[in-house]
C-alpha positions as CSV (number, residue, x, y, z in Angstrom):
1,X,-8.3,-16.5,5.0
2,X,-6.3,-17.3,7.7
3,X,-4.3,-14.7,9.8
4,X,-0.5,-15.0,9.4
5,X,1.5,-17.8,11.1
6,X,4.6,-15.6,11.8
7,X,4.9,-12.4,14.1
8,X,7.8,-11.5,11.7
9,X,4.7,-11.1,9.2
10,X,3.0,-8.2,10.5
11,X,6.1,-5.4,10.5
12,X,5.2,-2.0,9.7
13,X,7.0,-0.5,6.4
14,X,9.4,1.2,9.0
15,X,10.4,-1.6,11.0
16,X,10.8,-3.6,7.4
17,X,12.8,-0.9,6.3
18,X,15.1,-1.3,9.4
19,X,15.2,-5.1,9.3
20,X,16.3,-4.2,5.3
21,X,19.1,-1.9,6.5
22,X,20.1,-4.0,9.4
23,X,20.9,-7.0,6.8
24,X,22.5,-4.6,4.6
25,X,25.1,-3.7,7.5
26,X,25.8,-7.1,8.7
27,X,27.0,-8.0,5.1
28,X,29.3,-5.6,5.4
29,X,27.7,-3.2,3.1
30,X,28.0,1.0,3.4
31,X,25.6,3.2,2.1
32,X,26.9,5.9,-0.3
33,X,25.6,9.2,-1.1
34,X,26.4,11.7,-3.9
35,X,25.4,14.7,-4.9
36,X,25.9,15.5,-8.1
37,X,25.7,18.3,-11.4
38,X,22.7,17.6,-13.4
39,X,25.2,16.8,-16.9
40,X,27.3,14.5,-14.8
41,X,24.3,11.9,-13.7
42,X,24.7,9.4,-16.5
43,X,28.3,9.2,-16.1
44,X,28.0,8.5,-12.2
45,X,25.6,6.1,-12.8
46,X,27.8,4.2,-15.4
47,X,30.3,4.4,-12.9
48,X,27.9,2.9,-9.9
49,X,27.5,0.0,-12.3
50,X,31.1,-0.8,-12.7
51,X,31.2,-0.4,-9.0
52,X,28.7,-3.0,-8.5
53,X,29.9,-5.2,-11.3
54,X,33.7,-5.3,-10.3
55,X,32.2,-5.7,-6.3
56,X,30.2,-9.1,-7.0
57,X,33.4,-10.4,-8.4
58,X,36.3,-9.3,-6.4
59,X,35.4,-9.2,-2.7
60,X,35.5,-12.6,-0.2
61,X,32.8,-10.5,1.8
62,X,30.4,-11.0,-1.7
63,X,31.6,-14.3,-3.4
64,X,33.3,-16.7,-0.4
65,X,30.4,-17.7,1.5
66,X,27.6,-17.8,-1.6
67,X,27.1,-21.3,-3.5
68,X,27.2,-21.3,-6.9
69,X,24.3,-19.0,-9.0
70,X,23.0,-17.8,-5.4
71,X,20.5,-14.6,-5.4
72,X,21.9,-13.6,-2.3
73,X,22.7,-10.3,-3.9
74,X,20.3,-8.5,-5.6
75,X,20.5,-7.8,-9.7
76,X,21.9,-5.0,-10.9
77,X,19.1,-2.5,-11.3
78,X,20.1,-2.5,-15.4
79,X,18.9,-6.2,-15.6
80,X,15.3,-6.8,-17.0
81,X,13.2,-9.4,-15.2
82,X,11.3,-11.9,-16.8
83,X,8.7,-15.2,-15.5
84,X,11.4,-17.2,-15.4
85,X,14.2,-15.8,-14.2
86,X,12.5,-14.1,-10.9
87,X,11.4,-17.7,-10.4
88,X,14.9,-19.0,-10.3
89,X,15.6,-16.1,-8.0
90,X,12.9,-16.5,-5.6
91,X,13.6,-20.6,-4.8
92,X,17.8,-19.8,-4.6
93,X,17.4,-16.7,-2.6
94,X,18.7,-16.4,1.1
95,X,16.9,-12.9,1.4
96,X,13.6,-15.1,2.1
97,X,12.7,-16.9,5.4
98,X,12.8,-20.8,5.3
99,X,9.8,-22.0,4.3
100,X,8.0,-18.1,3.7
101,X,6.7,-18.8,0.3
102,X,7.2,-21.1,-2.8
103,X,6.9,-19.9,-6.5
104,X,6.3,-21.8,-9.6
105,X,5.6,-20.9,-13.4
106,X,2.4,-21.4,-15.0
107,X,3.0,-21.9,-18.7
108,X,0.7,-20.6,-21.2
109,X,0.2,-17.9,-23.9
110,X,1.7,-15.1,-21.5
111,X,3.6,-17.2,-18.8
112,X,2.7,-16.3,-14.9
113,X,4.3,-16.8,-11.4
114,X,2.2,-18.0,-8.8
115,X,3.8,-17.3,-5.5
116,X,2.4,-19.2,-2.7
117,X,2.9,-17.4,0.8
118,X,2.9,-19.5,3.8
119,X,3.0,-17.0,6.8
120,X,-0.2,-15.9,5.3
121,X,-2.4,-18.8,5.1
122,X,-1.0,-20.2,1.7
123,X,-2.5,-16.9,0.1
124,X,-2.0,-17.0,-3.4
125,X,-0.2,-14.2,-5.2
126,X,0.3,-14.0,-8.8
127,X,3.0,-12.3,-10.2
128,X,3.5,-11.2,-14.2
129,X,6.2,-9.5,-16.7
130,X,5.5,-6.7,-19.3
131,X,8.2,-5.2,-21.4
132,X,8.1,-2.4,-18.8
133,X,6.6,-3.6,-15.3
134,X,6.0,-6.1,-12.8
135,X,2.3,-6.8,-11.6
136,X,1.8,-8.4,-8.5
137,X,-2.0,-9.4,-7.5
138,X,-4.1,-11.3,-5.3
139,X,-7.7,-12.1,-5.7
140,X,-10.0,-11.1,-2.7
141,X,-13.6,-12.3,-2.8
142,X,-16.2,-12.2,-5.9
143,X,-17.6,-9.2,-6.6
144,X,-21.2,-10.5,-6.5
145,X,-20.8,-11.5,-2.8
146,X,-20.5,-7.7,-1.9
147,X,-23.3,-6.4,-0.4
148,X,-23.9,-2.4,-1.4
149,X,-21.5,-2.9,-3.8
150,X,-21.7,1.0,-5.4
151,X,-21.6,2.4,-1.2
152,X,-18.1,-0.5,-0.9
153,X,-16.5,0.9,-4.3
154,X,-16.4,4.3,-3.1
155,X,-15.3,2.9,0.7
156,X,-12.0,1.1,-1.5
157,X,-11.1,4.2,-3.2
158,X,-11.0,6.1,0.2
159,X,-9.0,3.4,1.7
160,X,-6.7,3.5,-0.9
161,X,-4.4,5.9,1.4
162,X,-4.6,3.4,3.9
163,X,-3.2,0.2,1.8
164,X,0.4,1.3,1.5
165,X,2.0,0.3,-2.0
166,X,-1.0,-1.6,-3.1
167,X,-4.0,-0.5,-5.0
168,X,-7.5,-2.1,-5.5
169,X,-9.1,-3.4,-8.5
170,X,-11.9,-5.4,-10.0
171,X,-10.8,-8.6,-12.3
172,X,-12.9,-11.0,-14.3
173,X,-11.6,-14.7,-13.8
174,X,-13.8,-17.2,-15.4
175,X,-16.6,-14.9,-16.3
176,X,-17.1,-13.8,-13.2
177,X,-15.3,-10.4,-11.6
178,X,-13.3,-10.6,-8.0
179,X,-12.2,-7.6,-6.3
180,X,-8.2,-7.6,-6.8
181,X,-5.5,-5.9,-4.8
182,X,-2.5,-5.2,-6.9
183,X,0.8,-3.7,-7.1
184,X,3.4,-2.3,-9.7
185,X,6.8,-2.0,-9.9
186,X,9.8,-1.3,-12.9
187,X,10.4,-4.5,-14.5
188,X,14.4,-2.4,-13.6
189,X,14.5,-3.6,-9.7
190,X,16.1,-5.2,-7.4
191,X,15.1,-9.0,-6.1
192,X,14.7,-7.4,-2.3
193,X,12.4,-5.1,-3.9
194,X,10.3,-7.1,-5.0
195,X,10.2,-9.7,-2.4
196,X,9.2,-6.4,0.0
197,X,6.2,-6.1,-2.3
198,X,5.3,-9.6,-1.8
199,X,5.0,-9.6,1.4
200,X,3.1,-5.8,2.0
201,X,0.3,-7.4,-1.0
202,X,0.0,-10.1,1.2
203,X,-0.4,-8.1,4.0
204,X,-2.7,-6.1,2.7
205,X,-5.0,-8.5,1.4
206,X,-5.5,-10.3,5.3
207,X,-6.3,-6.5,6.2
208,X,-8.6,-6.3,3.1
209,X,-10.3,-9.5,4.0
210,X,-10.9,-8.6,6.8
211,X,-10.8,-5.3,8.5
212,X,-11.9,-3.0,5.7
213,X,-14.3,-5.1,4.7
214,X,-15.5,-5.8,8.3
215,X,-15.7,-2.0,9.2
216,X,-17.6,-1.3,5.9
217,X,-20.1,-3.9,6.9
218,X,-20.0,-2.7,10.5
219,X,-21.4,0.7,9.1
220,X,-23.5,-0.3,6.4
């Protein structure tokens, strides 16, 4: 795999988090916090809801400068995602970089999104919908290429701490099983939420393929 094409690429979670603030404040946005009675939680939450529904209609800060069915602003967190829909999301979005990544459906019994990044070498990611969560994954290398397989297993599952938000796995594709590096989320999100996973997987899996695997070799 290649190494990423943009600098912008290899933020920390910190400095993502920032850049994801930063936007937040030069849209105008405010953040709000409460603190609440136990009882009254549901009843703030409907009223966050009304907040946010009444907002994306009302405001020239949220509704002048957007085109049309833009996914500027991210879903409210009520709204299950499906293939489809975080599809038509993730090519309308301005929350991406031009030219970061394309997605496109692959139709079958259980419909998938493969989302193509381009900062990281065109490294494929595929993305599916359960009634309950997102899975994003990304194949790494064939499990039959490892050498010391048992000694690398146990090397993953100490590394684990050191992959944040992603986890490793072991897939069969084709009869044949690939190490896997995947990550989970509420099918209840927001689009930037899941566009921040997309790019830490994919960051992740350069680092897989290559410095965890290359220091586990190093020592074997």
């Amino acid at each position: 795999m290649r190494q990423p094409k943009d600098k912008a690429a290899g933020l920390s979670p910190a400095e993502r988090t920032r850049q994801w603030r930063a936007e937040r404040q030069r849209l105008g946005l405010v953040k709000l916090e409460l603190w609440v009675p136990p009882g009254a939680k549901s009843d703030i939450q409907a009223a966050a809801r009304a907040i946010i529904t009444a907002s994306s209609r009302g405001p020239a800060l949220l509704t002048n400068h957007l085109p049309q069915g833009s996914f500027q602003m991210d879903h409210v967190i009520d709204t299950d995602w499906s293939v489809k829909s975080l599809s038509e999301a993730l090519n309308e979005t301005r929350l991406l970089r031009d030219g970061e990544l394309t997605a496109r459906v692959i139709e079958g019994s259980e419909p998938v999104l493969q989302i193509t990044m381009h900062e990281f070498g065109d490294l494929p990611i595929f993305l599916s919908v359960g009634s309950e969560q997102i899975v994003v994954s990304a194949l790494l290398w064939p499990v039959d290429e490892q050498e010391d397989q048992p000694g690398f297993n146990v090397f993953l599952l100490k590394a684990q701490k050191l992959v944040p938000l992603s986890n490793f796995g072991i897939t069969t594709v084709a009869g044949r099983d690939y190490y896997e590096l995947f990550g989970e989320l509420s099918c209840k999100t927001t689009l930037q939420t899941v566009i921040i996973e997309l790019r830490m997987l994919a960051e992740n899996a350069i680092r897989a393929a290559s410095d965890l695997r290359d220091n586990f070799n190093a020592g074997a």
